[in-house]
N, C-alpha and C positions, 0 to 999 in steps of 0.2 A: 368321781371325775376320772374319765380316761385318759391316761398321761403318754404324752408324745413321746415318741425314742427321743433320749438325748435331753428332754427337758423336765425338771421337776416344778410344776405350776406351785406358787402360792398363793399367800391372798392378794396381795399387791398384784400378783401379773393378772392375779383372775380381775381383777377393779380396776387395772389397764384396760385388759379387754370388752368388757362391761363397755365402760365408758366409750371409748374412742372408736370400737367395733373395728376392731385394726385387728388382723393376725399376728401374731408375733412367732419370730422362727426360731426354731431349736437351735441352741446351743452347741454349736460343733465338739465334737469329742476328741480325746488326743489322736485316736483311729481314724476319723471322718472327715478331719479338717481339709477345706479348698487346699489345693498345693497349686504352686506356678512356678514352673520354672523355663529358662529361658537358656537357650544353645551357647549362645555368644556372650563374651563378656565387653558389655557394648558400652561401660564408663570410661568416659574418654578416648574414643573412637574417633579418628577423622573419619568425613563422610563426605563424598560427592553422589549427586542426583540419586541417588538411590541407596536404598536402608532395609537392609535383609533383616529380618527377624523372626526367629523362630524355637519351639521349645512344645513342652506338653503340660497342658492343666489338666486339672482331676477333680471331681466332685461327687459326694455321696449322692447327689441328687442327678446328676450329669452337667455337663455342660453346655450351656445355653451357647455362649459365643467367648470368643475372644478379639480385645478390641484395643487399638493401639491409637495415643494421641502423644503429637509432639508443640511441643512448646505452649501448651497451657492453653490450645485452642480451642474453641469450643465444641469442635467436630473431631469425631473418631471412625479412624477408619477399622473394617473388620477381615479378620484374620480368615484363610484357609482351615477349614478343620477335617483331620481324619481321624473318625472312630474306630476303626480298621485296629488301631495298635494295641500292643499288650496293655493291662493296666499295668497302675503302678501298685507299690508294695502299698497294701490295705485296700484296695478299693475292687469291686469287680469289672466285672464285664461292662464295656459301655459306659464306664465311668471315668474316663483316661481316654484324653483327643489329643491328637499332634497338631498342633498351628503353624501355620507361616503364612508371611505378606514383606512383599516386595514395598514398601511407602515410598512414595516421590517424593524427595525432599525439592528438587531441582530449583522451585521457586524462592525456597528460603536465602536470605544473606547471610553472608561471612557471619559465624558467631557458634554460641556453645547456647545449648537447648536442652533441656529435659525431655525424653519420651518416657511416657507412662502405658505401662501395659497391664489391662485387665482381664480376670476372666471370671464372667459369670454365669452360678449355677441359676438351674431350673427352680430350686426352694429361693433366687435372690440373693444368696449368700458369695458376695466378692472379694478376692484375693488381687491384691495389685505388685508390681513393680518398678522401680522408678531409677533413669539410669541419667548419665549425663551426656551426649556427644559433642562434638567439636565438628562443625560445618567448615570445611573448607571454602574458599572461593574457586569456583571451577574455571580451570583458566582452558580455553578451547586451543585443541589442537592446531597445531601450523599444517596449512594446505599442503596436501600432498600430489604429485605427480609421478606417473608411473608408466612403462616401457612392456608391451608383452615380452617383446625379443631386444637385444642387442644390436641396434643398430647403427651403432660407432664403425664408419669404413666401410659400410656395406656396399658392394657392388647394385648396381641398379641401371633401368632400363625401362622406358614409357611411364610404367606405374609404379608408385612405392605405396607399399600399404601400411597404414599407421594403426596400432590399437594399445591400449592397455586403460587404465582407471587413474580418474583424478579425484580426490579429496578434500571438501572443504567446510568445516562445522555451520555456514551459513547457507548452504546447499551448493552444488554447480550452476553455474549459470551455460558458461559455455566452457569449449574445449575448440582452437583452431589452431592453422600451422601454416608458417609461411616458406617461401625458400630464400635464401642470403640477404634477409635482411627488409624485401622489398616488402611494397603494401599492396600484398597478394593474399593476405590473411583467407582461409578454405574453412568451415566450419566442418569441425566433426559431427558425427551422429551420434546421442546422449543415449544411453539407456539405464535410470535408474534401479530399474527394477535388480539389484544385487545385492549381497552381503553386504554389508558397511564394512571397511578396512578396520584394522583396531583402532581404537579411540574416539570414532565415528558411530552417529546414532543413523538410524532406518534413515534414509532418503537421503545423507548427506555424502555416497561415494556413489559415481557416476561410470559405468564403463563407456569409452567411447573409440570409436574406429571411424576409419576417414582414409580416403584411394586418394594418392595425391599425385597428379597429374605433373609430367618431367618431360612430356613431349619436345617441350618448349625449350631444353636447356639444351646448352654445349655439353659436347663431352669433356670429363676431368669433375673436379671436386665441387661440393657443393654443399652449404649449412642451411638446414631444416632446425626452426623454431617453432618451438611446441610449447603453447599457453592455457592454461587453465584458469579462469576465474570465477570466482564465488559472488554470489549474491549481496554478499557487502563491500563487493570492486576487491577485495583483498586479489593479487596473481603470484599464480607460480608458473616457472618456466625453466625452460629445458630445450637445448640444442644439442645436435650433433650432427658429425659431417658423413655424405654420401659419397660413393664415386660415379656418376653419370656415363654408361659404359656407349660407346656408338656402335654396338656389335644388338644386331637383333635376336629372339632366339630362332633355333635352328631344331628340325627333326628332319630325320631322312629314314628311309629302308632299304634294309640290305637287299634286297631283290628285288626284282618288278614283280609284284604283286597282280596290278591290274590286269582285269579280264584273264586270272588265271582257273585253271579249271580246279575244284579241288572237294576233297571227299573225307569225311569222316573228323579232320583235323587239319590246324592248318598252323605254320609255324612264322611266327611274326617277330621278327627282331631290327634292330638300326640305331643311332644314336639321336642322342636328346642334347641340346645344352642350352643353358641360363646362364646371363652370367650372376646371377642369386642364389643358384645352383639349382636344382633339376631337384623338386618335390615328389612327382610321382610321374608312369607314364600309365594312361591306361585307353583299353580297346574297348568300343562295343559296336554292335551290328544294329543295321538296319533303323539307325535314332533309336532304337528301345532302349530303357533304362537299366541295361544289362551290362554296365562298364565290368572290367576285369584289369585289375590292376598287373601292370609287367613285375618281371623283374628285372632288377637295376642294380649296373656293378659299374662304379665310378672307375674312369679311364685315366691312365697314368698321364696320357698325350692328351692335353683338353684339344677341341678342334679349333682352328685359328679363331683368332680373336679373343680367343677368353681364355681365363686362368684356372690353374690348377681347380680340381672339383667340379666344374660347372660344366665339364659332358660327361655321361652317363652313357652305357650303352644298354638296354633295354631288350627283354625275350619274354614272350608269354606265346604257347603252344596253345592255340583256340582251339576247342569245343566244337564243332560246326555240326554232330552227327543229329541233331534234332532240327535242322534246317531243311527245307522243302528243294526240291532239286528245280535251280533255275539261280537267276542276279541276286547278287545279295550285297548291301555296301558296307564296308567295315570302313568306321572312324577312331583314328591315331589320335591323340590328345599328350601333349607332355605340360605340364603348367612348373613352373617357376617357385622359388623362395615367396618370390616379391606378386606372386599371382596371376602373372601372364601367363599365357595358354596360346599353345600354336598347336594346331591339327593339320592335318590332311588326311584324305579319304579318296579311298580304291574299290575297285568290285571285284566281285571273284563270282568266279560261276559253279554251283555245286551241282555236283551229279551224284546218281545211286550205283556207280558202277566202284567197285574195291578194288581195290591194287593188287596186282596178281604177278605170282613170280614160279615161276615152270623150271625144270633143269634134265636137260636132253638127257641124260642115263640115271638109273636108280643105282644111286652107289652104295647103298646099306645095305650092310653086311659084307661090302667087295672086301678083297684083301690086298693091299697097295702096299707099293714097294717107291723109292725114291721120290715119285710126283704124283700129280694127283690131279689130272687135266678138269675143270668144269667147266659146262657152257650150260647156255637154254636163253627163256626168255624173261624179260622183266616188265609190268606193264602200268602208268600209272597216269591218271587225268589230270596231273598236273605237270606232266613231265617228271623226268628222271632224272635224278641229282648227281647218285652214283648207286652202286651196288657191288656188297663186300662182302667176305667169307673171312671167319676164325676159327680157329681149333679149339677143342675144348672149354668153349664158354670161355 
């Protein structure tokens, strides 16, 4: 009779077999035996909705699966496996897998539950483990409400823009906002599609934003109430106060621009003011979508009506040398904190003629004594500003 590694038949196993025509499996050796072991030490764990588990089984024959059951159920769920790893000490190649599985406990009640973890090989031969935990009862987060920006004091003017995320374990239902009180309630725009804030599962944190119309109000102070409520009516809420300014915004330019003739480049500056303060200012030609932002150097003197910060004075030196010689209209744009936007728009006339500058005597190389008389001519399609001379760079 040829004898199995691991097992020495007698007569009895051979009259087993006979009869019952059952295979019977070799007897694991101290070398060969299943091994399971598990990463965490998981007796007497508290555990809310979710139950990490993971570790490495090993089998002379390999490993079929690993399989995890809690509380004595009759279904077991099965684990992740990577053959990928080293083996373990005795065993070879492909005989040594890493498991892991995320288990939902979420539906179980408050209470302490055995999980049992198996791993079985390919020859049938199983190793188990058997742990205790302790199931919390999951007590859901208190609704949250949240602010993009700081908008306690804030100055304001036509529109105030409102955004940030609200949070709530039974989902969002809405998100609105009134002003002092009245029943003017404005619904915000929802968009769930985000990260859930901490404590929060997929679809329970909501970003929302909402333009809130101040046309209507006086100037001086004003409370903005911001509500969030969830699906199960639970609300959170949030106020704070505005200042309602009677000052519009305001852009101007240093020069008259209009209908000027101009070549190569063209230099655009003037002040901005919000009283939100002055975001950005920017230029672009012709409607194309070729805006270019200025720069902005906030002015000590805001221009009447508004306070400290809220005018900017603004400079961007335009580009114009790829522009076709004839009308072309440039639009000024400065937009606000708070997202008002004032424009206006000029033309300028581009030509292919360069600015040219002549000087009645060739003085290089002269040898001067005391002064040093120039003249000549200067020439430029946009007019003349000024025209300077220095020494030595």
């Amino acid at each position: 009779m040829k004898k199995i590694p691991g097992w020495l038949p007698t007569a009895a196993t051979v009259l087993a077999v006979s009869v019952s025509s059952q295979m019977l499996l070799p007897a694991a050796t101290a070398e060969n035996a299943p091994v399971l072991t598990v990463d965490q030490d998981l007796n007497n764990t508290a555990v809310q909705k979710t139950l990490h588990i993971s570790g490495t089984a090993s089998n002379a024959s390999e490993v079929n699966y690993v399989c995890v059951n809690i509380g004595g159920q009759s279904f077991w769920t099965n684990a992740t496996l990577d053959s990928t790893v080293s083996p373990a000490d005795g065993f070879s190649a492909g005989e040594t897998v890493k498991y892991s599985l995320d288990l939902d406990v979420s539906a179980l009640a408050a209470g302490k539950y055995t999980v049992n973890v198996a791993a079985r090989g390919k020859d049938d031969t199983l190793t188990q483990q058997a742990f205790v935990v302790d199931m919390n009862e999951v007590k859901a987060p208190d609704p949250q409400l949240s602010f993009d920006r700081d908008l306690e004091g804030t100055n304001a003017y036509g529109t105030l823009s409102l955004s940030g995320t609200a949070s709530n374990a039974s989902g969002v239902d809405y998100v609105c906002a009134n002003i002092d009180g009245q029943a003017n309630w404005q619904n915000a725009i929802l968009d769930t599609a985000v990260t859930p804030a901490d404590g929060f599962s997929d679809g329970e944190t909501a970003k929302y934003s909402l333009k809130l119309d101040l046309s209507a109000l006086s100037a001086g102070e004003h409370t903005i109430n911001v509500a969030a409520r969830g699906k199960d009516e639970t609300l959170v809420q949030k106020s704070f106060t505005i200042h309602v300014m009677g000052t519009e915004p305001q852009l101007s330019l240093d020069k008259g621009l209009d209908g000027a003739n101009a070549y190569g480049g063209i230099t655009i500056s003037g002040e901005a003011s919000h009283i939100s303060g002055v975001q950005y200012v920017c230029i672009n030609t012709d409607g194309q979508n070729n805006w270019k932002n200025a720069t902005l150097e906030k002015k000590d003197t805001p221009a009447e009506g508004f306070l400290a910060g809220d005018t900017v004075q603004y400079s961007l030196n335009l580009d114009i040398s790829s522009l076709a010689p004839g009308d072309h209209t440039l639009e000024v744009a400065s937009r606000g904190n708070d997202e008002t936007v004032v424009t206006k728009f000029f033309t300028i006339h581009v030509v292919n003629t360069a600015p040219q500058l002549s000087v009645d005597k060739n003085w290089n190389g002269a040898n001067v004594h005391g002064t040093l008389s120039l003249s000549g001519v200067a020439s430029n399609v946009s007019g003349l500003d000024y025209v300077c001379v220095n020494t030595d760079g």
